[in-house]
Structures are given as structure tokens and as C-alpha cells.
mmCIF file as Biopython writes it, N, C-alpha, C and O atoms, coordinates in Angstrom:
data_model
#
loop_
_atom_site.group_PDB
_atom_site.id
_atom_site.type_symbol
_atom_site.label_atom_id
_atom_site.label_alt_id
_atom_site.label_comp_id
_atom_site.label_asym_id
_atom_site.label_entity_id
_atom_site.label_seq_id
_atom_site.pdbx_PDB_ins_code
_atom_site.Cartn_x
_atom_site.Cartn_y
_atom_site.Cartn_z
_atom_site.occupancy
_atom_site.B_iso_or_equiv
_atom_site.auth_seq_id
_atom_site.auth_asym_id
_atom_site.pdbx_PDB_model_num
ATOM 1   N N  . UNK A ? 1  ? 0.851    -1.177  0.000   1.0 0.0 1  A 1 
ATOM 2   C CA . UNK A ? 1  ? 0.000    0.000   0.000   1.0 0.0 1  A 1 
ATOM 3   C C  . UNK A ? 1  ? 0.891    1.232   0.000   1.0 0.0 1  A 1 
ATOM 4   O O  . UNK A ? 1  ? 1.821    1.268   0.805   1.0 0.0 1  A 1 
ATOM 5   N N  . UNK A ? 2  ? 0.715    2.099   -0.715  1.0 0.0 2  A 1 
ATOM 6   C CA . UNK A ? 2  ? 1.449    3.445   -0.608  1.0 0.0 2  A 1 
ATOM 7   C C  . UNK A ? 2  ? 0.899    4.153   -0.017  1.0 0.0 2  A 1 
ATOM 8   O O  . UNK A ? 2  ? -0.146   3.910   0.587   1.0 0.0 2  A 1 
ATOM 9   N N  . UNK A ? 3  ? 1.622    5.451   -0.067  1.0 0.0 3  A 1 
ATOM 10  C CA . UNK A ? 3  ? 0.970    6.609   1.176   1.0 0.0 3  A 1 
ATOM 11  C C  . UNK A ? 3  ? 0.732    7.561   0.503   1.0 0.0 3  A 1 
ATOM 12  O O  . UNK A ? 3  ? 1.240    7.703   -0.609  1.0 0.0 3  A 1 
ATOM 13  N N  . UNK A ? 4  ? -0.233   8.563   1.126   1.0 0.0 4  A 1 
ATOM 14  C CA . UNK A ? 4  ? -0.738   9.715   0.743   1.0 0.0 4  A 1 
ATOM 15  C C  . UNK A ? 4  ? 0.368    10.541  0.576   1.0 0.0 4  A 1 
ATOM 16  O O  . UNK A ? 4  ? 1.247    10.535  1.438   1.0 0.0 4  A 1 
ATOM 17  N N  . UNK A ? 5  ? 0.450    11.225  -0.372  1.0 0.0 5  A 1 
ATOM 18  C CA . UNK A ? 5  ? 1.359    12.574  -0.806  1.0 0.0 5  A 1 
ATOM 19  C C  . UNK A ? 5  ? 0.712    14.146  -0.511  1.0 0.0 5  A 1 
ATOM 20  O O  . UNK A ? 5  ? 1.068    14.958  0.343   1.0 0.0 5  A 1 
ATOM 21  N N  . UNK A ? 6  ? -0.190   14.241  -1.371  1.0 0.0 6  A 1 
ATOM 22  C CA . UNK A ? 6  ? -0.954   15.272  -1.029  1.0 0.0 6  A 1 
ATOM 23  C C  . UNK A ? 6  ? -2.421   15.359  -1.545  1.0 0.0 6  A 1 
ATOM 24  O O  . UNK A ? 6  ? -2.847   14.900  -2.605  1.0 0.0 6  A 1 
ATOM 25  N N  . UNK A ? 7  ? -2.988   15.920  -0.757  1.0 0.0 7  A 1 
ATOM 26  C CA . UNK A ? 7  ? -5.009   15.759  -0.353  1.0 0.0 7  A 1 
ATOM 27  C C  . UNK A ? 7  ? -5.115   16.974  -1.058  1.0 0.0 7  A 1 
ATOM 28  O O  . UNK A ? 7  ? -4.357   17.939  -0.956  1.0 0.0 7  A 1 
ATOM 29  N N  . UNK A ? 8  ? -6.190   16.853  -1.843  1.0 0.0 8  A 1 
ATOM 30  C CA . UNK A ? 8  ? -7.674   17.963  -2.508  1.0 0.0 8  A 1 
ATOM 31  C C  . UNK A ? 8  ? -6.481   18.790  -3.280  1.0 0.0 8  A 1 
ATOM 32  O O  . UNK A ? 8  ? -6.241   19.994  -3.185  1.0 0.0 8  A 1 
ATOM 33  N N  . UNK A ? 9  ? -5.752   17.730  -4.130  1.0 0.0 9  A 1 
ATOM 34  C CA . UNK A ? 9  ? -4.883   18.541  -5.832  1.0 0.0 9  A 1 
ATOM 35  C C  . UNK A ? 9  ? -6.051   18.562  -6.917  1.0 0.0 9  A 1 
ATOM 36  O O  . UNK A ? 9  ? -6.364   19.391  -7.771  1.0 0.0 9  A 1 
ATOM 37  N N  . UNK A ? 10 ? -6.691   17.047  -6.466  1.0 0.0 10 A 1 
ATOM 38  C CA . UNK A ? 10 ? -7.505   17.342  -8.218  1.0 0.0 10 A 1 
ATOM 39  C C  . UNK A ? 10 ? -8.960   17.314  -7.466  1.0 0.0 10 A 1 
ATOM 40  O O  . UNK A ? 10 ? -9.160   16.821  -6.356  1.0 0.0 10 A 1 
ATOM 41  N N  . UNK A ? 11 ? -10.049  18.021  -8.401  1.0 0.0 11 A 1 
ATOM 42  C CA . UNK A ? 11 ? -10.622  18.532  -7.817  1.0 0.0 11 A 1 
ATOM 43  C C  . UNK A ? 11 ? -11.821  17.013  -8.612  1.0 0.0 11 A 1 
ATOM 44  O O  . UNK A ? 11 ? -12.255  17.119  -9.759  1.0 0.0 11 A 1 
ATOM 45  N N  . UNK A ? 12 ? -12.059  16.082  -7.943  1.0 0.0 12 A 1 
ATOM 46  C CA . UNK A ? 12 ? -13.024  14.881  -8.240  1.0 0.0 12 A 1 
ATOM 47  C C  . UNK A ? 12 ? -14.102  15.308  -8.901  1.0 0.0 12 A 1 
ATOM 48  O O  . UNK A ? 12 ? -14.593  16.426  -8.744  1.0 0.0 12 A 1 
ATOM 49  N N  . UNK A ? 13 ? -14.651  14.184  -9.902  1.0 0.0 13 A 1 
ATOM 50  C CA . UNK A ? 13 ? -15.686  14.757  -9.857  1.0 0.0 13 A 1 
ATOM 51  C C  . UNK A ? 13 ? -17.046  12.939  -10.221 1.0 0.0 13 A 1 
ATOM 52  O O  . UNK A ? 13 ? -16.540  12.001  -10.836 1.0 0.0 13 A 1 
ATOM 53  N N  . UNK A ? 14 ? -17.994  12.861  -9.922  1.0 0.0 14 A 1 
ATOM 54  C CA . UNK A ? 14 ? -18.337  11.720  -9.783  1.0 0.0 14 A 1 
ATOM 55  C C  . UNK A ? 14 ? -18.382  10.747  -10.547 1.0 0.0 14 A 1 
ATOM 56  O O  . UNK A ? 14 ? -18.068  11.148  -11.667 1.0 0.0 14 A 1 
ATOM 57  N N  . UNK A ? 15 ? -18.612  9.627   -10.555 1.0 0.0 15 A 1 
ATOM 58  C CA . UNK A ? 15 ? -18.534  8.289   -11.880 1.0 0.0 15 A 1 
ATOM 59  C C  . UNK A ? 15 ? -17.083  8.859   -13.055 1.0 0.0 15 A 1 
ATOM 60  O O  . UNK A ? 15 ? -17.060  9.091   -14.264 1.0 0.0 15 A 1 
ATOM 61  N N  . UNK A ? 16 ? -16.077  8.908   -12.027 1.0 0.0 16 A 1 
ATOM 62  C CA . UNK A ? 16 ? -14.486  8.869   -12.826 1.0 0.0 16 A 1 
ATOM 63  C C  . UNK A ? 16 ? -13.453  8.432   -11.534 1.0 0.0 16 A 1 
ATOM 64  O O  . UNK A ? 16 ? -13.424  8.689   -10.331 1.0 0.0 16 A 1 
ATOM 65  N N  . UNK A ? 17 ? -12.666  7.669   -12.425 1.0 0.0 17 A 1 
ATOM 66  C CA . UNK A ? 17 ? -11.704  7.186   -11.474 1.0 0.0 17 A 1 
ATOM 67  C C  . UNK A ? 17 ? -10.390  7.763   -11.506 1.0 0.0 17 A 1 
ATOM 68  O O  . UNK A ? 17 ? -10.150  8.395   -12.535 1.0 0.0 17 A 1 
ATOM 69  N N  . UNK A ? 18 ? -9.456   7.708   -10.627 1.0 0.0 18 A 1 
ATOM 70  C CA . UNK A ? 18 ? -8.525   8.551   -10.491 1.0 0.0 18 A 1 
ATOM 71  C C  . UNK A ? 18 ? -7.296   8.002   -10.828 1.0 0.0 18 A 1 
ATOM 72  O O  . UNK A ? 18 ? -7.706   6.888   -10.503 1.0 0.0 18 A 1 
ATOM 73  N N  . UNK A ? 19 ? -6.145   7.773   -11.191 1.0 0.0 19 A 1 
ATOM 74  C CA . UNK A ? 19 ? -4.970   7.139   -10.860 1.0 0.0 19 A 1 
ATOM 75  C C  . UNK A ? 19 ? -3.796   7.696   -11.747 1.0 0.0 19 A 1 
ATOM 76  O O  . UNK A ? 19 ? -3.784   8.243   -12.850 1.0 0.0 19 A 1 
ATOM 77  N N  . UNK A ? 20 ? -2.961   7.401   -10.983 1.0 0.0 20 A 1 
ATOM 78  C CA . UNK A ? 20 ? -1.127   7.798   -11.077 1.0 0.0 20 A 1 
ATOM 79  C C  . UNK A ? 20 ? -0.711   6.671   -12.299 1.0 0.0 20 A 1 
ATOM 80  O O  . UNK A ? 20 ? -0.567   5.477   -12.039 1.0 0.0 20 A 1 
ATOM 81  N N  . UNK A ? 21 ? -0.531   7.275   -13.757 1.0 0.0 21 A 1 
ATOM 82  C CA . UNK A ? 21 ? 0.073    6.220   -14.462 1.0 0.0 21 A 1 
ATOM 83  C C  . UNK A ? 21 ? 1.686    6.311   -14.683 1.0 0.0 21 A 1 
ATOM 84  O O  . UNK A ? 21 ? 2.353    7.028   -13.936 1.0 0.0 21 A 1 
ATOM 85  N N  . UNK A ? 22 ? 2.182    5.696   -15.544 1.0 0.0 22 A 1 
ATOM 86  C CA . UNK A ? 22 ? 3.759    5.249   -15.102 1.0 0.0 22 A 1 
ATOM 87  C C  . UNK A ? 22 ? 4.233    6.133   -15.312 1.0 0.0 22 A 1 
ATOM 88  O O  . UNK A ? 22 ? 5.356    5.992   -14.828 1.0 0.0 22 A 1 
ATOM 89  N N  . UNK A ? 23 ? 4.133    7.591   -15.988 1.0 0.0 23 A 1 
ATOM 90  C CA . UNK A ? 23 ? 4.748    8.690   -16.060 1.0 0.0 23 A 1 
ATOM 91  C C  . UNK A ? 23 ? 4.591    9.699   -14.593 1.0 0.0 23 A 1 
ATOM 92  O O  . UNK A ? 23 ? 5.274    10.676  -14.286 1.0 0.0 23 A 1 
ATOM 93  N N  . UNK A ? 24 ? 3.522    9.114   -13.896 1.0 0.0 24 A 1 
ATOM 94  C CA . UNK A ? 24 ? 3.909    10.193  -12.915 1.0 0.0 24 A 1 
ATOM 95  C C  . UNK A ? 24 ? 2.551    11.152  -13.141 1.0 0.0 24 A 1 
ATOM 96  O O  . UNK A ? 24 ? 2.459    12.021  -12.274 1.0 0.0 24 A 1 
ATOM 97  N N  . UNK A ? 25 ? 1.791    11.156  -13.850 1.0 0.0 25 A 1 
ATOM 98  C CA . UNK A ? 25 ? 0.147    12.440  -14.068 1.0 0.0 25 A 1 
ATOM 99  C C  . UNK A ? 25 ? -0.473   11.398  -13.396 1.0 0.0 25 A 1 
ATOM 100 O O  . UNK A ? 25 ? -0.173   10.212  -13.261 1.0 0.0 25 A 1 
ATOM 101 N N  . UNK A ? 26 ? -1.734   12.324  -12.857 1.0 0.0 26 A 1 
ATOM 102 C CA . UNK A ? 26 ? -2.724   11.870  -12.773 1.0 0.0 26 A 1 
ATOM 103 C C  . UNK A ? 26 ? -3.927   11.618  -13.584 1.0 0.0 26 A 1 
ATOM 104 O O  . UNK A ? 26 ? -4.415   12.639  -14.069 1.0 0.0 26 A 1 
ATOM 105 N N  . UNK A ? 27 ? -4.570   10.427  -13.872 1.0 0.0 27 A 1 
ATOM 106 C CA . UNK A ? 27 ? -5.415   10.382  -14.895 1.0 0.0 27 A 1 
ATOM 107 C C  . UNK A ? 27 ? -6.769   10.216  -14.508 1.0 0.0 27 A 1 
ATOM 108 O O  . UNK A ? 27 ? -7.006   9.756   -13.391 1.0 0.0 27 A 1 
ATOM 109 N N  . UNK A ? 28 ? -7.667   10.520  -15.257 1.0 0.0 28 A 1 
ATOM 110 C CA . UNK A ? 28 ? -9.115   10.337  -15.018 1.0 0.0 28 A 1 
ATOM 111 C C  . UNK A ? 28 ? -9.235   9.436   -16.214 1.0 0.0 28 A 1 
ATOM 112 O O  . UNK A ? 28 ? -8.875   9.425   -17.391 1.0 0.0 28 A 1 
ATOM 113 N N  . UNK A ? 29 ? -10.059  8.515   -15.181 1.0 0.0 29 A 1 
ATOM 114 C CA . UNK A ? 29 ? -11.123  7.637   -16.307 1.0 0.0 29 A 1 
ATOM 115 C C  . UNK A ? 29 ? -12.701  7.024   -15.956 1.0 0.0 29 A 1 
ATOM 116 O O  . UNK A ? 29 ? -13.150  6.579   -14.900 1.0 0.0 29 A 1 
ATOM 117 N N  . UNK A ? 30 ? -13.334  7.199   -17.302 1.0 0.0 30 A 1 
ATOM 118 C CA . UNK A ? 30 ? -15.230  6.809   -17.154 1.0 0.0 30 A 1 
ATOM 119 C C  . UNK A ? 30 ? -14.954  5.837   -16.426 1.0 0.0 30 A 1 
ATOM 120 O O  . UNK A ? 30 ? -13.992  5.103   -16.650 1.0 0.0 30 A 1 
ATOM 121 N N  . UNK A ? 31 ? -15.881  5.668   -15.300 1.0 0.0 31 A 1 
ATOM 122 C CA . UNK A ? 31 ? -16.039  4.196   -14.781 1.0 0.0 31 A 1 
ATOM 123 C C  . UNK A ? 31 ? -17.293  3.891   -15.641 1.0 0.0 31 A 1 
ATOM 124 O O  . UNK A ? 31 ? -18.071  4.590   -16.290 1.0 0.0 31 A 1 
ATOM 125 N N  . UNK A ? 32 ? -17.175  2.561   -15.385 1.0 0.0 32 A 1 
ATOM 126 C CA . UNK A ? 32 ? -18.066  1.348   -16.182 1.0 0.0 32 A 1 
ATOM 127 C C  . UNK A ? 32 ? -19.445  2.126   -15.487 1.0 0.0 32 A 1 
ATOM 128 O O  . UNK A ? 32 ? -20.236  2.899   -16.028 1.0 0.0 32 A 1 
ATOM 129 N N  . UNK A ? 33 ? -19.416  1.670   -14.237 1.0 0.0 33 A 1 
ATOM 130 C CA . UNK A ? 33 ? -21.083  2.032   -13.400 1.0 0.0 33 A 1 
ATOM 131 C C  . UNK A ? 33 ? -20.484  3.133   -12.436 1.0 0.0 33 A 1 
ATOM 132 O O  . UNK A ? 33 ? -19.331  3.341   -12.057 1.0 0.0 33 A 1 
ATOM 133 N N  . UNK A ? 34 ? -21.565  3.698   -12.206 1.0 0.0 34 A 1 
ATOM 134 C CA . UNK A ? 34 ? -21.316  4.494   -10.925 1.0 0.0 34 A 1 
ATOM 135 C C  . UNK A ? 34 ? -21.605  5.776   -11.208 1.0 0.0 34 A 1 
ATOM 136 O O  . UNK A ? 34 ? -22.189  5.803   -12.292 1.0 0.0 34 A 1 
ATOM 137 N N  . UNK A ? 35 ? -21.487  6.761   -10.790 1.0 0.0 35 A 1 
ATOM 138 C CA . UNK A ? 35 ? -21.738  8.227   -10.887 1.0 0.0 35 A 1 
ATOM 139 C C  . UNK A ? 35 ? -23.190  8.587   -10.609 1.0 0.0 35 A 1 
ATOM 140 O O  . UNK A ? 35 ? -23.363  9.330   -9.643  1.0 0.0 35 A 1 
ATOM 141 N N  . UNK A ? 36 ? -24.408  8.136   -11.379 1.0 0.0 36 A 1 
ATOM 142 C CA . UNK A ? 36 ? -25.592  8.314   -10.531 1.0 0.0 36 A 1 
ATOM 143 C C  . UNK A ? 36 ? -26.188  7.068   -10.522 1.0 0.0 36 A 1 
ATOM 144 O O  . UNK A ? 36 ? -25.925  6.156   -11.306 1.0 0.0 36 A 1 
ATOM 145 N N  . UNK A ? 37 ? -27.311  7.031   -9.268  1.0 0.0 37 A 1 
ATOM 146 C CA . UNK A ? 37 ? -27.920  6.148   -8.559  1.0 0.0 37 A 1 
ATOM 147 C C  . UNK A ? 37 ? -29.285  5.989   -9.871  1.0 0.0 37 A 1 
ATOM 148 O O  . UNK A ? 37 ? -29.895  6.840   -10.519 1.0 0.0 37 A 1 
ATOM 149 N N  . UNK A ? 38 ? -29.361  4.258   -9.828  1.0 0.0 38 A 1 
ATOM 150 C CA . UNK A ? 38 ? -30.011  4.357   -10.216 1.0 0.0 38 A 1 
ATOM 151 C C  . UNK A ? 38 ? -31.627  4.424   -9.575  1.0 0.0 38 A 1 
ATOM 152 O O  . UNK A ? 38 ? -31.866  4.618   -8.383  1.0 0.0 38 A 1 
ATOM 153 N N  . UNK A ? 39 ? -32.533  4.246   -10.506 1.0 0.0 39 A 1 
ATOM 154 C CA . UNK A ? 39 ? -34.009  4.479   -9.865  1.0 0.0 39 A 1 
ATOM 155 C C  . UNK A ? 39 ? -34.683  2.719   -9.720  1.0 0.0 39 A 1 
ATOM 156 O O  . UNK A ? 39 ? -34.570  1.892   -10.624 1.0 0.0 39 A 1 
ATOM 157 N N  . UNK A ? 40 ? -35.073  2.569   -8.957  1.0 0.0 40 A 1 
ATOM 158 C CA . UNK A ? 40 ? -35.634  1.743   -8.487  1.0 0.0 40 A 1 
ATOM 159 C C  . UNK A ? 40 ? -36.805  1.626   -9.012  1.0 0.0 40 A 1 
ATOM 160 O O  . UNK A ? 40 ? -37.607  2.550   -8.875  1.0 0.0 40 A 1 
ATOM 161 N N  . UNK A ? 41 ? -37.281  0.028   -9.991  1.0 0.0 41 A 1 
ATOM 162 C CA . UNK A ? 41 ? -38.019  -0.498  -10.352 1.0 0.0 41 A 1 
ATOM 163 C C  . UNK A ? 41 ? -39.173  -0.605  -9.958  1.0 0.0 41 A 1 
ATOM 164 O O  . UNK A ? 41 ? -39.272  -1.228  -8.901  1.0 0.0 41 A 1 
ATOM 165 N N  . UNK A ? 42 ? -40.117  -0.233  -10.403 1.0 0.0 42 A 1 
ATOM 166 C CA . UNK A ? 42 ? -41.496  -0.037  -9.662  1.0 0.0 42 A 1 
ATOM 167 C C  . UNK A ? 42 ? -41.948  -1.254  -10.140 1.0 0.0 42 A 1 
ATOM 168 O O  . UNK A ? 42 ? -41.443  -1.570  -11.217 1.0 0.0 42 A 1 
ATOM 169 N N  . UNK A ? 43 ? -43.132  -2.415  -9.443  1.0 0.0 43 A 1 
ATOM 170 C CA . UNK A ? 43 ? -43.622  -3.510  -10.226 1.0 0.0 43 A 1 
ATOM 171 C C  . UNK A ? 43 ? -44.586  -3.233  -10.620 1.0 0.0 43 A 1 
ATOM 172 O O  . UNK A ? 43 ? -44.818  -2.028  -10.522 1.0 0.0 43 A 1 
ATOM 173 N N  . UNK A ? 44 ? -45.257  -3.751  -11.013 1.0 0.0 44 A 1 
ATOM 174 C CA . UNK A ? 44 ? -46.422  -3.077  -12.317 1.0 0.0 44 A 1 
ATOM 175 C C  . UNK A ? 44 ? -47.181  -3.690  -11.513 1.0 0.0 44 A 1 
ATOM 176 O O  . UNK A ? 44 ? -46.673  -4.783  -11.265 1.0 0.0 44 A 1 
ATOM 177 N N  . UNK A ? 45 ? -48.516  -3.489  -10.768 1.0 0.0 45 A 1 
ATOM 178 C CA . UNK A ? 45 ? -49.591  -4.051  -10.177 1.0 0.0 45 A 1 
ATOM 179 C C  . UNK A ? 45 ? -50.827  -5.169  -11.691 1.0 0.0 45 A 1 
ATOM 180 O O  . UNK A ? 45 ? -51.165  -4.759  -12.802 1.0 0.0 45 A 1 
ATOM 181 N N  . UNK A ? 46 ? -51.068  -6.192  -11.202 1.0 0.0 46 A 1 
ATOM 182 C CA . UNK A ? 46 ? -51.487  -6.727  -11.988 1.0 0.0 46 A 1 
ATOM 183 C C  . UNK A ? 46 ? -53.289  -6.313  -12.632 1.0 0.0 46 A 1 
ATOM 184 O O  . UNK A ? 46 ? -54.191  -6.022  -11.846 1.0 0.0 46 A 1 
ATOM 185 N N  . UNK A ? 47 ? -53.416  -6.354  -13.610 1.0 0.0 47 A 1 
ATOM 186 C CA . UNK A ? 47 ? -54.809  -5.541  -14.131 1.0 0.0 47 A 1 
ATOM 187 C C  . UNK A ? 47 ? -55.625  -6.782  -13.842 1.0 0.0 47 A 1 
ATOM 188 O O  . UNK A ? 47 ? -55.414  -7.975  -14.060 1.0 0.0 47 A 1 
ATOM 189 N N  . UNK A ? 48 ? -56.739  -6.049  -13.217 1.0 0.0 48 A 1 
ATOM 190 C CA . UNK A ? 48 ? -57.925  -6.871  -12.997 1.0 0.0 48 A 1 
ATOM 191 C C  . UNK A ? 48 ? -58.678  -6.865  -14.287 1.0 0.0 48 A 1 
ATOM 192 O O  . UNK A ? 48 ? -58.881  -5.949  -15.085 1.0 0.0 48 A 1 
ATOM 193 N N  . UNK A ? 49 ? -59.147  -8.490  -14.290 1.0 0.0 49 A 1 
ATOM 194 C CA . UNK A ? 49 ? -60.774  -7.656  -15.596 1.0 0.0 49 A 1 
ATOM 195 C C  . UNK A ? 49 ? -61.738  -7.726  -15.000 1.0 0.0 49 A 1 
ATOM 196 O O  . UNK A ? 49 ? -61.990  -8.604  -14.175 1.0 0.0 49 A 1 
ATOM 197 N N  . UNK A ? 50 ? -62.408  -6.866  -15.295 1.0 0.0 50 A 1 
ATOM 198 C CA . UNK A ? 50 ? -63.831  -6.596  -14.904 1.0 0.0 50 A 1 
ATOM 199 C C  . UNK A ? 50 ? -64.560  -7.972  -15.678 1.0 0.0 50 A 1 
ATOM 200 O O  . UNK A ? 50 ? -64.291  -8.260  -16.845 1.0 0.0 50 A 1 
ATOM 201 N N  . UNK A ? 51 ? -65.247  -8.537  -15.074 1.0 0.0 51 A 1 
ATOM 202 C CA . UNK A ? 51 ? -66.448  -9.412  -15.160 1.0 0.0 51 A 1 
ATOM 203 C C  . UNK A ? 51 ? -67.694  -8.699  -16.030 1.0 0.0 51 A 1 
ATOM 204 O O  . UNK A ? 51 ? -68.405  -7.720  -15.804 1.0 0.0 51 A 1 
ATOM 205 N N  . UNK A ? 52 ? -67.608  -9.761  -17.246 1.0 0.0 52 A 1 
ATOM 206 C CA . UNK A ? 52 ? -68.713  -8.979  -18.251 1.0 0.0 52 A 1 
ATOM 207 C C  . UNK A ? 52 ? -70.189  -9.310  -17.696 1.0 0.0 52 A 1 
ATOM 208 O O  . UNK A ? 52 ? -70.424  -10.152 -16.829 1.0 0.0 52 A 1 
ATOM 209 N N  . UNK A ? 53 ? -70.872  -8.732  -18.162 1.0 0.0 53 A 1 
ATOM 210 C CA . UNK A ? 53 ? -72.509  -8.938  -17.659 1.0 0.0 53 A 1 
ATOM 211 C C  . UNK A ? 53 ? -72.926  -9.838  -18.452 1.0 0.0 53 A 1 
ATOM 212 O O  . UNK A ? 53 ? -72.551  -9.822  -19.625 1.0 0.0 53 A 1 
ATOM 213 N N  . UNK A ? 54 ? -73.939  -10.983 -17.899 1.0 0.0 54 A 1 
ATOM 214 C CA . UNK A ? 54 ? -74.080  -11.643 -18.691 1.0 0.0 54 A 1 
ATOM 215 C C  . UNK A ? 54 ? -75.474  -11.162 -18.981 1.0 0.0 54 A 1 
ATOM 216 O O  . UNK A ? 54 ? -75.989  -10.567 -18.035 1.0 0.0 54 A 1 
ATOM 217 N N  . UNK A ? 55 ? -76.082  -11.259 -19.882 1.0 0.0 55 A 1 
ATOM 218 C CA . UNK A ? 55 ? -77.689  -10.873 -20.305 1.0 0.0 55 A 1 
ATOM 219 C C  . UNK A ? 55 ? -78.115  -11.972 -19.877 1.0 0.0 55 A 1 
ATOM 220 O O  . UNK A ? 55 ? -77.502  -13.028 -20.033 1.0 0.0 55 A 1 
ATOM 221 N N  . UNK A ? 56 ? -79.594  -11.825 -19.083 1.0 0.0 56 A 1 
ATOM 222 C CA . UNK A ? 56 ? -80.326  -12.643 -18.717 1.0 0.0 56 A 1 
ATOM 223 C C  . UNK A ? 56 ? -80.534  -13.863 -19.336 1.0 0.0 56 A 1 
ATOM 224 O O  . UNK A ? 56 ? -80.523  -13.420 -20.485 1.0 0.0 56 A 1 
ATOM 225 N N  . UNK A ? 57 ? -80.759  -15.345 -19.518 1.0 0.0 57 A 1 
ATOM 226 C CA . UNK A ? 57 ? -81.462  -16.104 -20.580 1.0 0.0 57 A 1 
ATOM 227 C C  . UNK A ? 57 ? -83.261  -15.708 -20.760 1.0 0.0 57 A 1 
ATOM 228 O O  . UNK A ? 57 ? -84.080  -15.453 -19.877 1.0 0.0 57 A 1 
ATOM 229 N N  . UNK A ? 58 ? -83.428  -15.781 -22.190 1.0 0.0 58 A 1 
ATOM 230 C CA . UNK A ? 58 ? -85.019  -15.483 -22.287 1.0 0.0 58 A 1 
ATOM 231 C C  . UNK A ? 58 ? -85.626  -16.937 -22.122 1.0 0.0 58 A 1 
ATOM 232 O O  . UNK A ? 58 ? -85.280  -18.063 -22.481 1.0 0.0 58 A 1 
ATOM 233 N N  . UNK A ? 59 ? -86.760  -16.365 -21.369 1.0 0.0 59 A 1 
ATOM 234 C CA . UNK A ? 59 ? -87.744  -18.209 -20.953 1.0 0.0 59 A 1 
ATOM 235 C C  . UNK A ? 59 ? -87.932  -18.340 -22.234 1.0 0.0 59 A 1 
ATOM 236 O O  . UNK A ? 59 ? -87.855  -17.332 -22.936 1.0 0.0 59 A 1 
ATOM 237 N N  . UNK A ? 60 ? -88.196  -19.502 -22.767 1.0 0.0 60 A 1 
ATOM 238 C CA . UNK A ? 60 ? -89.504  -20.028 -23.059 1.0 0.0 60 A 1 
ATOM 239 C C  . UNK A ? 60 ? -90.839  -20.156 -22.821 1.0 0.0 60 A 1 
ATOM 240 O O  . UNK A ? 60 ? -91.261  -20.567 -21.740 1.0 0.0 60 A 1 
ATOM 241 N N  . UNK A ? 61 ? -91.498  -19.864 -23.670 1.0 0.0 61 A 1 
ATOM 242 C CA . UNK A ? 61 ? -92.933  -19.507 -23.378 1.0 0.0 61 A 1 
ATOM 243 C C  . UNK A ? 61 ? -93.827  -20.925 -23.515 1.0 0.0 61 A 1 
ATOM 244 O O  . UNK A ? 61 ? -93.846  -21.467 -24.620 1.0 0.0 61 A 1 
ATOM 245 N N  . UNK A ? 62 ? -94.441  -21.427 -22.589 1.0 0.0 62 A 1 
ATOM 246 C CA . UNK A ? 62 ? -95.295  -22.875 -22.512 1.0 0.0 62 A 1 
ATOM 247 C C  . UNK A ? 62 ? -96.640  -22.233 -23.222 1.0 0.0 62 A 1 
ATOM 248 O O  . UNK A ? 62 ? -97.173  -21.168 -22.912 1.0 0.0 62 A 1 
ATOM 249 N N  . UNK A ? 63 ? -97.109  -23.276 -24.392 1.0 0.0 63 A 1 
ATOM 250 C CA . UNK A ? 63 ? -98.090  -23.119 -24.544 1.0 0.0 63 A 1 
ATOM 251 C C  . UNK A ? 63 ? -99.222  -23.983 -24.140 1.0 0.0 63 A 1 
ATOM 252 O O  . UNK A ? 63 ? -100.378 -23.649 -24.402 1.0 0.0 63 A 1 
#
């Protein structure tokens, strides 16, 4: 593990990563994920059907 040199040079900024490459700069790079949160999946409530009406049956008429 190495040690801190010096605190608040580069000024961060979110979903980028930071690091010292072999020359000695500091580099920024996109991270894959990260920077904002995502939103949370709402579940879809399931649709009722309404129950059709049934029309009465017509009697038959006795003669």
C-alpha cells in the first residue's frame, strides 16, 4: 500500500476514477457504473378484468 502525498490537488468529480500512471500524471477515467444512482423499479400491479354482464337467458314460453 502506498501513502498519501498530497489531499484535494484534483478537484473529483463523480462516476471517474482517479490514478497515477507510469509517467507520474494523474489520470481520469469513465467508470463502467457508478456516478448516478439508479431508480428503483417499480412492479407493475397486476390488471384486474372486470367481469362482463351476462344478459339474462329469455324463458320459453309454454303453450
Amino acid at each position: 500500500m502506498g501513502k498519501v502525498v498530497a489531499k484535494k490537488v484534483v478537484e473529483r468529480k463523480s462516476g471517474y476514477l482517479y490514478y497515477v500512471d507510469g509517467q507520474g500524471n494523474v489520470c481520469e477515467a469513465k467508470m463502467a457504473r457508478g456516478g448516478k444512482k439508479k431508480k428503483k423499479k417499480v412492479a407493475k400491479k397486476p390488471v384486474k378484468k372486470k367481469a362482463a354482464k351476462k344478459k339474462p337467458a329469455k324463458k320459453k314460453k309454454k303453450k
